[in-house]
C-alpha positions, 0 to 999 in steps of 0.5 A: 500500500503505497503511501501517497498525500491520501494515505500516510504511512502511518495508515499503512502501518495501522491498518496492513497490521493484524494482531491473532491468538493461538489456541489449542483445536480443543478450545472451540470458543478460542478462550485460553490463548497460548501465544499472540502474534501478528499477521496481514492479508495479501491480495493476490489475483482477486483472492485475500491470504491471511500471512503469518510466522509459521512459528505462531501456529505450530508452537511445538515445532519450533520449541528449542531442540525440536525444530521438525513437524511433531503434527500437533497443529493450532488454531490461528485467529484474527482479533476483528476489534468488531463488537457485535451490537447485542454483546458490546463488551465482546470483540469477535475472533475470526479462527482461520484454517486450511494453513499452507507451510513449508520445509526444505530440503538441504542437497548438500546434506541429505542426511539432515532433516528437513529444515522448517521454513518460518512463514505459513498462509491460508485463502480466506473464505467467504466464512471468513470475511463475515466480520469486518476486519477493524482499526482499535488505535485512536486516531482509525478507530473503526476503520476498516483495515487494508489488504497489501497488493502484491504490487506493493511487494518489494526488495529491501535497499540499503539507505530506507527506513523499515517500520513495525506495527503491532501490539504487544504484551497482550493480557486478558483481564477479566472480560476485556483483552489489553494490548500495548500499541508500538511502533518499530523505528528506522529499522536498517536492512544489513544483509541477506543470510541463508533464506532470511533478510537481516534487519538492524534496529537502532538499539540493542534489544535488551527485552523480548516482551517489547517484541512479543506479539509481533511475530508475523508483522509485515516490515513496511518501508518509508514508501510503504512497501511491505518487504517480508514478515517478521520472524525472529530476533536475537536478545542483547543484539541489533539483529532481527530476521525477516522472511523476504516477501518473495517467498511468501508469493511463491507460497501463495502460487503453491496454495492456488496450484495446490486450491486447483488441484483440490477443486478437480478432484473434488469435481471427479 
């Protein structure tokens, strides 16, 4: 979503930004939260797909000493920040299902597992988009948030600013749900290493709960181009990793090749 005298960035950055919670399969009303994190939603080729971390859905997986598939799947749902009229205290979750990840494979070590790669999607459905996707910061409040076409899609440039959106410290208490707003500053590409690109931040992260809950954030640049998803940091360091958003096409291309093939099938 460019950023143009219509739209700030500041719009960008709030209404491309979706906050979710992990819940067990077991939990049907999504009411004991495992992990918060973040996501957006990409149009592409007139269908909408919900991007996360992959680490967000598939906890056990990527638990120190794991990292490989153990099947013990999650159910990922978005915060709407609608409250319907007849319970306005309440704010409506939307569960998403039908998620698409990846693994990969190492030719120059077939001996090894596969490695797990940290971005997973799903196609939204008619289901859901029953409910609005709305803003909760003051200044949008109860605007709709936006999709990021793919033409928004970018390669990160030495020299750009790169900024975060989200919520974080994410508690319940008592009935309602308390999120902190925080903005990610001047947030400096460095390099790309191994699959993941390399971002700095201007200070050393000394404290991991100013991140939690943003796991899955698109890195959007000054001009308001979004140039991956955010996946992991590294505690008393600059040093945060991000997925490039060019595999996050190739897995959308995946998921409508794999829709199609599902769709033929089910036609037989």
């Amino acid at each position: 979503m460019k950023t143009t005298d219509q739209i700030s960035l500041q719009e960008v950055l709030v209404k491309t930004s979706y906050q979710t919670q992990t819940t067990l399969p077991t939990d049907k009303l999504c009411e004991n939260p495992l992990a918060f994190g973040s996501g957006f939603i990409v149009k592409y080729q007139n269908e909408q797909f919900f991007v996360t971390a992959d680490h967000t859905l598939h906890l056990d997986d990527y638990k120190e000493g794991i990292n490989e598939r153990t099947g013990n799947e999650n159910v990922v749902s978005i915060f709407t920040n609608y409250s319907p009229p007849e319970d306005f205290l309440s704010t409506v979750l939307t569960p998403l299902g039908g998620f698409y990840y990846m693994e990969q494979f190492n030719l120059d070590k077939p001996e090894d597992a596969d490695e797990l790669v940290d971005v997973t999607l799903c196609k939204m459905k008619e289901i859901n988009l029953q409910y609005p996707f709305l803003c909760d910061d003051i200044q949008f409040a109860k605007q709709h948030k936006l999709t990021i076409p793919t033409e928004c899609f970018s390669e990160p440039q030495a020299g750009k600013n790169y900024f975060i959106f989200g919520k974080i410290k994410t508690r319940n208490e008592g009935i309602r749900v308390e999120r902190e707003k925080t903005v990610k500053e001047c947030l400096m590409f460095n390099s790309k290493v191994g699959d993941y690109f390399l971002f700095n931040t201007p200070e050393i992260i000394t404290d991991l709960e100013d991140w939690e809950g943003l796991s899955g954030s698109p890195i959007i640049s000054e001009d308001g181009d979004c140039v991956g998803v955010l996946c992991s940091l590294k505690e008393n360091s600059k040093s945060i990793w991000v997925m490039p958003i060019a595999k996050v096409k190739m897995l959308i291309e995946v998921a409508i090749q794999q829709d199609k093939l599902e769709t033929l099938h089910d036609k037989k």
